[in-house]
N, C-alpha and C positions, 0 to 999 in steps of 0.2 A: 335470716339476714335479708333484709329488704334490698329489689333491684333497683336498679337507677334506672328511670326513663330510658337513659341513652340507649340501655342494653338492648341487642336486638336477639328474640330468643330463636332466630333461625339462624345465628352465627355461633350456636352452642351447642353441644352435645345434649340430649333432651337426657334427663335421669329422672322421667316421669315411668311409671310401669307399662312396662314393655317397650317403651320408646315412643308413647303415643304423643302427640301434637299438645304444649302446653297450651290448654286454651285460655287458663287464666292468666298466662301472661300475656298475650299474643293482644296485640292490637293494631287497629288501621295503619297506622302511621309507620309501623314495621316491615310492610308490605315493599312498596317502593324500593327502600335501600335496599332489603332481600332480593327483590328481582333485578335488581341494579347489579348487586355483585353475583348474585347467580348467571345472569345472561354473559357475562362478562367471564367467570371461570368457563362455563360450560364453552363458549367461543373459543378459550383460548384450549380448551382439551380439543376438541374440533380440530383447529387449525394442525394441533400437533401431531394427530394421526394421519391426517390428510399430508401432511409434509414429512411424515416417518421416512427416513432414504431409506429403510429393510425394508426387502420383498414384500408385498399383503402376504397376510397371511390370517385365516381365522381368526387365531386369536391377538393379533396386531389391529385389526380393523373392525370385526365385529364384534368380538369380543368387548375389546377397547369404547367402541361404541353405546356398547349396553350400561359398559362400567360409568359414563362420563355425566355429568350432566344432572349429579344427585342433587347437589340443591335446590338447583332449577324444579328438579322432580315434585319436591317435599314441599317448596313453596308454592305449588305450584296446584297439587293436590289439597294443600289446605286453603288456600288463598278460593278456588274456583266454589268445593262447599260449601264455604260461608258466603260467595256470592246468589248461591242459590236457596239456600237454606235460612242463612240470619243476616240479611244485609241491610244497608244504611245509605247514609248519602256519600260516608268516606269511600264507602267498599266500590259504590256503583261509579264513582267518578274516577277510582283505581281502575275499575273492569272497561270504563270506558278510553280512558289512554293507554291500559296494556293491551288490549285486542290488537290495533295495528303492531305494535313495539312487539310481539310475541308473532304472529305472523310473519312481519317481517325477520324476524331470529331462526325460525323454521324455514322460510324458503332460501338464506342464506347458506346452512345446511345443505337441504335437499338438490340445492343447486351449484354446489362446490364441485366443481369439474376435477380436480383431483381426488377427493373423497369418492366418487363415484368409479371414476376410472380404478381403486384399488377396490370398490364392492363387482366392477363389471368384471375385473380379471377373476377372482375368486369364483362370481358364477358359472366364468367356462371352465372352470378348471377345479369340483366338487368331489378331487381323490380325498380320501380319507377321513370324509366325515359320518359322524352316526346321523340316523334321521331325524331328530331332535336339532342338532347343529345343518341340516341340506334346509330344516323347515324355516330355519330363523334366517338364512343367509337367504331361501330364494323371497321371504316377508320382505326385511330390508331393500334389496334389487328392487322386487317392485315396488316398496313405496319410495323411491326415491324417482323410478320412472315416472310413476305416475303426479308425482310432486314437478314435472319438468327438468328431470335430470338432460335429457336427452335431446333437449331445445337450446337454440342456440341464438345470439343477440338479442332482436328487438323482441322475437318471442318471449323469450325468457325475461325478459326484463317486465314486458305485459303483463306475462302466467302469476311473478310476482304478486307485480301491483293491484292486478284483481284480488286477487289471495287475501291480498292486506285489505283492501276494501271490503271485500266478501266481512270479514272476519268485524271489522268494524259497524256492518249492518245488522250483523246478526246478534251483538252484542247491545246495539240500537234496541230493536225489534222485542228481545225478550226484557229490558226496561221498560220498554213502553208497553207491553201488558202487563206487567209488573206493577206500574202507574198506575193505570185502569180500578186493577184491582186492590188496592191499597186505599184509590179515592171512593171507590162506592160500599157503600153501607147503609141499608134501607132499614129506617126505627118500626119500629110493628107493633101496635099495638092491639090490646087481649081481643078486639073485634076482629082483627085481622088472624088470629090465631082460631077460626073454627075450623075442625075440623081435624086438624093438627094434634098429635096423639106426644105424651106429654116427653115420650123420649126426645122429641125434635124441640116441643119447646124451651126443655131444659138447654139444649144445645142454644137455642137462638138466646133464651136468659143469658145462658154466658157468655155470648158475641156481643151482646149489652154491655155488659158488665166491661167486658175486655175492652171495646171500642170506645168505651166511652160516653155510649147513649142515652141520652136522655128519654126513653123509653123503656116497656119490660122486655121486651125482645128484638133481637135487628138479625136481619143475613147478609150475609157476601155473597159475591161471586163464586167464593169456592164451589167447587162441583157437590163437596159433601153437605155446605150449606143452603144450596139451593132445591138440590133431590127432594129431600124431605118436604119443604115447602110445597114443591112443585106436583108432589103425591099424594100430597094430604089436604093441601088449604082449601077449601071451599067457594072463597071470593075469588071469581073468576080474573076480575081484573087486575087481584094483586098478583096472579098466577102470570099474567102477560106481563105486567109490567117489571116483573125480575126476569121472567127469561127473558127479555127482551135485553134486557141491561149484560146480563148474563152470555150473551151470545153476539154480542156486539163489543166486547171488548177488544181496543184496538184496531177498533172502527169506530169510533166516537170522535166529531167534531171538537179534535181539541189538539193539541201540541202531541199526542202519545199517539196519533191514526198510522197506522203500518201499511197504509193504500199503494204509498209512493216506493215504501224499501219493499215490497215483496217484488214489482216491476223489474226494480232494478237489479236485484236480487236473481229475478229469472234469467235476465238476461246477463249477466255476469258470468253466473252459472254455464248459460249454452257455450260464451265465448271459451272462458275455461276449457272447455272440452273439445271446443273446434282446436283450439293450438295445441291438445294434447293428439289430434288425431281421430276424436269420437264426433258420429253426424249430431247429437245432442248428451245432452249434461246425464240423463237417465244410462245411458248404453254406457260412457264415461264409469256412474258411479258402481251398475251394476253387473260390469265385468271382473268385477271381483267379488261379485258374491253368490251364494248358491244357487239364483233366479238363474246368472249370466248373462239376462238381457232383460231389457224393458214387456219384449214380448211374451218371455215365459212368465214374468208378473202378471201380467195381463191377463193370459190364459187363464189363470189361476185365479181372478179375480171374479173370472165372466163366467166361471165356471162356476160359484160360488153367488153371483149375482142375479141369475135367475129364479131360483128356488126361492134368495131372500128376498126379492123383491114381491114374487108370486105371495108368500105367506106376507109379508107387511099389508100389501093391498087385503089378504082377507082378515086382520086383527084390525085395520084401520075401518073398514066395515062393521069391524063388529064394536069397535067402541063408539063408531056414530050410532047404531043401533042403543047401546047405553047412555047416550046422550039423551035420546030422546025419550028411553026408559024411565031418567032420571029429572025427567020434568025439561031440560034443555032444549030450545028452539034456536038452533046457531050449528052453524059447519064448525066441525073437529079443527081444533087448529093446534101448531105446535104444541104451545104451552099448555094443550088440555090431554095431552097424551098422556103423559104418567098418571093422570090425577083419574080418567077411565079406566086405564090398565087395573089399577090398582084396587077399582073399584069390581072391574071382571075376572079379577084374578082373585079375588075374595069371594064373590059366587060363582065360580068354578068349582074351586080348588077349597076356598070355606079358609083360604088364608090369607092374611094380611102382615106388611111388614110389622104394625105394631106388635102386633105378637110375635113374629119373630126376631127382633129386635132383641129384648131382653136375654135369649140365648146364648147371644153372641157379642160378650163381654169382650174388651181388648184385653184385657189381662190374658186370659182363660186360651184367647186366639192367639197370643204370642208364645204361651203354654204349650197350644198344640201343636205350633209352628216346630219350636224346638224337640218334642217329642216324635213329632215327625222324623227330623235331624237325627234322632237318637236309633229309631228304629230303623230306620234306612243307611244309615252312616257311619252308626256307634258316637254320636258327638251328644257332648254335653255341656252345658249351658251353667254360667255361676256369675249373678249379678256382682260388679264392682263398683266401689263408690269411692273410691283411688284416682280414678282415672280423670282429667279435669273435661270439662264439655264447655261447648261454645253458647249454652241455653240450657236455664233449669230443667226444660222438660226432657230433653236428651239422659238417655240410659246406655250404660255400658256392660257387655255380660264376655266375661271370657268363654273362650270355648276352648273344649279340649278334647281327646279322643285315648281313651285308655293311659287318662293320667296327663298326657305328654299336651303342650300348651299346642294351640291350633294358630289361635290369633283371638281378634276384638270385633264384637261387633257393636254398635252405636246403632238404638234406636229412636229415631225422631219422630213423633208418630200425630202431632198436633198441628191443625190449621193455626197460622199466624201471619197478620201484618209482611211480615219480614221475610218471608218463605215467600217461593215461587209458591205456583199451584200444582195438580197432580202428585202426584209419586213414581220414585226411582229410587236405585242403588247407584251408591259410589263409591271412590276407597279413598283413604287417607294413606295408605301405603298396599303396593301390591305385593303378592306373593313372588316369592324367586329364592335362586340355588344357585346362584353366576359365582361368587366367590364364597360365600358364606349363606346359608339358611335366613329369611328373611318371613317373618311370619304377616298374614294379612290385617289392612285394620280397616273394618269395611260398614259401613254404614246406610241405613234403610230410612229415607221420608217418606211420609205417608200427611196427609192433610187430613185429618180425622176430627169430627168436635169433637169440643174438650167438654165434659160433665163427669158426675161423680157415679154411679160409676163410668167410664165410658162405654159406651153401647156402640157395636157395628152393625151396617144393613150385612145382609147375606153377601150384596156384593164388596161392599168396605170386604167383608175377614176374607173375599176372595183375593183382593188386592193384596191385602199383608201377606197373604202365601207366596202370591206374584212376587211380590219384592223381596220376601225372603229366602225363594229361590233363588233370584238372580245374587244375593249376599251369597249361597251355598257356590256358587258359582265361582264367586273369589275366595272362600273360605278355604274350602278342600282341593284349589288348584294346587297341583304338584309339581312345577316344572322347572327349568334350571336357567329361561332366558325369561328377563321383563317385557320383551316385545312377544311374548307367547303366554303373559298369564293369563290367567281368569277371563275373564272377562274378552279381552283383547281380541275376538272372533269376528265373522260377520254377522253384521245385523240381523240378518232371514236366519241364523242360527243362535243371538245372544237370548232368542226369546224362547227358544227349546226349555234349557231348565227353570226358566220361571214359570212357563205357560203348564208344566206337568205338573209342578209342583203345586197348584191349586187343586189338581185334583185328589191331593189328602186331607184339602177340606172337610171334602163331603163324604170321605167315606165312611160306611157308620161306626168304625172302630174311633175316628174320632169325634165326630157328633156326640155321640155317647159319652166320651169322657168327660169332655171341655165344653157343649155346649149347656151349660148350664145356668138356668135361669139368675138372674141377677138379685131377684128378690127374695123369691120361694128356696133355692139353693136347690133346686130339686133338676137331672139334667132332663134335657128335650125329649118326650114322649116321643115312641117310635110313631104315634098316627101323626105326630107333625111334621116328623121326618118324613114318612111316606107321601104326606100333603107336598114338601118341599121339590120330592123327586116327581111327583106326578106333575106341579107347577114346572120341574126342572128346564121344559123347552118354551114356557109363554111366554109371550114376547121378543122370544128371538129373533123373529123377522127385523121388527124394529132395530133390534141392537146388532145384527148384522147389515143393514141397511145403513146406518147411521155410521159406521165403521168403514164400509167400502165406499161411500161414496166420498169419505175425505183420502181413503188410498186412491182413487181416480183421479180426485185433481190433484194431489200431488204430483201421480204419474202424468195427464196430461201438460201441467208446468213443462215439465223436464223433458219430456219428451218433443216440445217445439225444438225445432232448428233455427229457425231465426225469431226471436219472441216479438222483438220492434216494441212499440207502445203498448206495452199491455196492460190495461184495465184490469185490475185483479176482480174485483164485484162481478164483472160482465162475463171475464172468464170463467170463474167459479161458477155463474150462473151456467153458461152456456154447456160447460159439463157434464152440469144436472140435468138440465134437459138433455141433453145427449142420454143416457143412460135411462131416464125415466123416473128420476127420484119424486117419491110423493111428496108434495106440498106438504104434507101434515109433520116429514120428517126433519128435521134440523141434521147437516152435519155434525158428525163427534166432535171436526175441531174443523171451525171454521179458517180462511185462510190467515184473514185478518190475528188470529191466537193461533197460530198453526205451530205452537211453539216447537216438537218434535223437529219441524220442515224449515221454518224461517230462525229460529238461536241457535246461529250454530247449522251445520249439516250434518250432523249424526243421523238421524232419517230421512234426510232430503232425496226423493227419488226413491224412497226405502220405507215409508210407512206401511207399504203390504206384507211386510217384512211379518208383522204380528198372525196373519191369515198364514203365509207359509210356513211358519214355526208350529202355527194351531195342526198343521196337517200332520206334521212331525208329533206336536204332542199327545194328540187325539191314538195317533197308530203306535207310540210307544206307550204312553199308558194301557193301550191293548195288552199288550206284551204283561202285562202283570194281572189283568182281566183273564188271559190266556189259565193263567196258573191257579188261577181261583184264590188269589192272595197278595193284597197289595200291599206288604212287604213282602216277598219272596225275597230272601235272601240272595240267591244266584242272579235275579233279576236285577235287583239292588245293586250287585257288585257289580255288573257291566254297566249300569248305570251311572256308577260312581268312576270305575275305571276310563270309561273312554268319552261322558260327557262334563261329570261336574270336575272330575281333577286333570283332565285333558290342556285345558286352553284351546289355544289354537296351535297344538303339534301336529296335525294330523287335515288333511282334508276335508271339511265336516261329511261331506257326500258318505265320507270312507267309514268315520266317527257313526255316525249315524248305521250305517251296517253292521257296523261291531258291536254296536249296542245291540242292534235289533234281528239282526242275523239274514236281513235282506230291503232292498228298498219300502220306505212310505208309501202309503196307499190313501185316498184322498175319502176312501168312506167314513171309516172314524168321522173323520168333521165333520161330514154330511150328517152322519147318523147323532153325532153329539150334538149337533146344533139345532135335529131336528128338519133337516131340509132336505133327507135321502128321500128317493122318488118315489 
């Protein structure tokens, strides 16, 4: 039976399999009325617990709290997705009137002085609950404090209104690199292709093809389309003229330049935190996470900072020396780093990405991802094509575990138009056990060229381990409140199980299996495996370098007290020189795309976040080194037990001991990266 426009399929019970988001019905124009009547139920459940005349009690107030607000949820989870993933002009002009109207619905909430007054009496008063229900009740408390429960007239009314702005800038800010990169596309023709080994031109043939170009080849901006170029091309100056495009987005003279919202953004942010009581927005964000404070980021920064910078200066040495090996009379500049490296990482080491390239098929890598899954977890993987998706390329595989359903995971795994850039995980529903068993539906982007077969670098299949850890993350969460599943951790801890789980990439149980050649069918020779591991630490300098000096200014941002006019370029400049960063290095993400920092605050103050987790994952993967068996079984199951299906019940300091049987030790990273003394 055919639906009628009018229908709106967020006001019906979905009876697609398992409950997942019809995405064939679902369009722009559904959005709106859904969050219209969602914002509106969810208010009025609000209003009615906060005006409950019975005692608080647990399950009256917090309880009642986790129950409320489902629509809201579901709309809310699928609407954000496909702003990131497949968006348009309807989605982005949706994303940009909901930001304030969704801010302001949340500090309405968190600033309900009766709502608070039945979660503050509950927190002095913590008889008889288990630590599951103390861990959700003391979550709640603070986020409501730190939301400005605790302020009172014009403060509060400010703490609001920044909130709402905040939220509107940041929704600004990741459109306009978004812009950026949507409008550049460089046509390339076969002169401009020497050098260029044909897995990459296949890739750039089909950015053609897709874009539209009237050429046999073109790149984006994507990071996965410009690598290649930028490793392989030979013409020096088509080498500058994309990074240069490449690294200036959202710094380009044009209506999308983010110069003016990162300023305002800073300063926002400090205010924010003065009314909350913090001397800056850093100490503000990172007192609720496992750092504590801006200083022990720091620590751990500078501690990490020296060694990388000492080895960057002697690789940047030694590719000027291959410069002038290689007939070149010119100083090393950014855009000619990969295209050296790659050149002395072949007379080294006698290996080059082309060749390793073909080993590492996405098929074969999504293969070992879930075998991974399997041996560590007992989960098992079964493609569906039931399940509707918002894009052809998008795949769905149920997972299960000894028969019994787990949940859904959704793979998106292709650069496009339409997507952000980078890669992440998200859910369309999370785990939980409040009233009834709710299973996960959790979903993996990736920006990967598209070709037949597709081909990953070494570092591409590290990624998809990354991101399908952080999916394990929400898969195998087991807990009974939505504001404690999966995912829902702190940041310096949400990159624990993605950061480990890269390392069953490389280990040769799976190289072995899965890496196998895409043409010959033959898998990867152990001498190129060896070649891989021997290569394992070149170039780290650089990629640690490149990595910390955009966690420094972020943490510089946030850690001003009073920011006043801040020049973002000047600032970021002035950083660098502070620290000592080489000229020949480009930051990972400049501020201008600092999307992590400026869409949104998920990392804001928190990009070291991925170094503190390395330290974590470096000395827990020890822990399986230890046993001479990267599955251990016993190892496995503390692994399982107290990080992937944990959530956030637990401490992570405490999580983290349980797992490992005593604190982190910062040599692993040193020694994985390469830069112990």
């Amino acid at each position: 039976m055919a639906h009628m426009s009018s229908e709106n399929p967020f006001f019906e019970t979905w009876d697609t399999p398992f409950g997942a988001p019809p995405f064939d019905r679902i369009r722009p124009e559904h959005f709106r009325p859904a969050y219209d009547r969602a914002i509106a139920e969810h208010a009025a459940e609000i209003a009615a617990i906060a005006a409950n005349p019975a005692a608080p009690s647990f399950e009256n107030t917090i309880v009642a709290l986790e129950d409320c607000g489902r629509l809201l949820s579901r709309v809310e989870a699928v609407f954000h997705n496909l702003a990131s993933s497949h968006t348009n002009d309807a989605i982005e002009a949706i994303e940009r009137e909901m930001a304030p109207v969704m801010a302001r619905h949340w500090n309405d909430i968190y600033m309900n002085a009766a709502l608070f007054r039945r979660i503050d009496t509950l927190r002095q008063n913590e008889v008889g609950l288990d630590a599951e229900q103390l861990r959700v009740l003391e979550r709640y408390h603070l986020d409501f404090v730190r939301a400005g429960a605790k302020l009172e007239g014009a403060s509060k009314e400010r703490l609001a209104a920044i909130i709402e702005k905040l939220a509107s800038l940041g929704t600004e800010f990741g459109q306009n690199v978004l812009a950026d990169e949507q409008a550049y596309v460089l046509p390339l023709q076969e002169a401009d292709m020497a050098g260029v080994p044909d897995f990459a031109r296949e890739a750039a043939a089909e950015t053609a093809k897709e874009r539209g170009v009237d050429a046999p080849y073109a790149v984006t901006t994507s990071r996965s389309s410009v690598e290649p170029i930028l490793s392989f091309a030979d013409k020096r100056e088509l080498r500058e003229k994309l990074f240069k495009a490449w690294v200036s987005r959202g710094d380009n003279p044009n209506a999308h330049n983010n110069g003016k919202l990162i300023g305002e953004m800073v300063r926002l942010r400090a205010e924010r935190a003065h009314l909350l009581g913090y001397p800056t927005f850093a100490h503000y964000k990172l007192a609720d996470k496992m750092a504590k404070s801006p200083e022990n980021a720091r620590k751990l920064l500078d501690e990490v900072w020296a060694p990388a910078r000492r080895r960057a200066l002697e690789e940047r040495d030694a590719l000027q020396a291959a410069v002038a090996e290689h007939g070149g009379n010119f100083e090393l500049a950014a855009w000619d780093w990969r295209y050296y490296a790659e050149k002395l990482r072949k007379e080294r080491y006698d290996l080059d990405e082309a060749e390793v390239m073909p080993y590492f098929q996405l098929e074969k890598m999504i293969a070992a991802a879930f075998d991974t899954a399997h041996r560590l977890f007992g989960l098992d993987f079964a493609e569906r094509h039931d399940v509707p998706v918002y894009h052809p390329d998008v795949r769905v595989w149920e997972v299960t575990r000894n028969g019994a359903h787990v949940g859904l995971f959704y793979g998106d795994y292709f650069a496009r138009p339409s997507k952000r850039g980078g890669a992440w995980m998200s859910s369309f529903r999370e785990q939980e056990n409040l009233t009834k068993p709710v299973t996960p539906l959790v979903v993996n982007n990736c920006n990967f060229n598209k070709s037949e077969p597709a081909l990953l670098s070494f570092d591409e299949a590290k990624t998809l381990f990354h991101e399908f850890g952080h999916a394990l993350h929400g898969l195998l969460s087991q807990v009974r409140f939505p504001r404690l599943s999966g995912t829902n951790v702190a940041t310096d801890f949400v990159e624990l199980p993605s950061q480990i789980y890269e390392h069953w990439m490389e280990v040769p149980e799976t190289l072995e299996r899965f890496a196998i050649h895409a043409e010959t069918g033959k898998p990867i020779p152990k001498s190129l495996i060896d070649k891989l591991k021997a290569a394992r630490n070149f170039n780290k300098g650089f990629a640690t370098v490149e990595f910390l000096a955009s966690a420094f200014v972020d943490l510089d941002y946030h850690t001003l007290e009073e920011p006043g006019a801040l020049e973002a370029p000047k600032f970021q400049q002035a950083t660098l020189d502070r620290i000592g960063m080489p000229k020949e290095i480009a930051m990972r993400h400049a501020s201008p795309h600092f999307l992590h920092v400026f869409a949104g605050d998920g990392y804001s103050a928190g990009y070291y976040s991925y170094m503190w987790s390395e330290v974590l994952d470096a000395d827990g993967f020890r822990a399986f080194e230890e046993k001479k068996d990267a599955f251990d079984p016993a190892t496995a199951k503390r692994l399982h037990d107290f990080i992937y299906s944990a959530g956030g019940t637990r401490d992570f300091a405490e999580a983290y001991r349980l797992f490992r049987g005593r604190d982190p030790r910062i040599d692993a990273l040193l020694e994985g990266r390469g830069l112990a003394a």
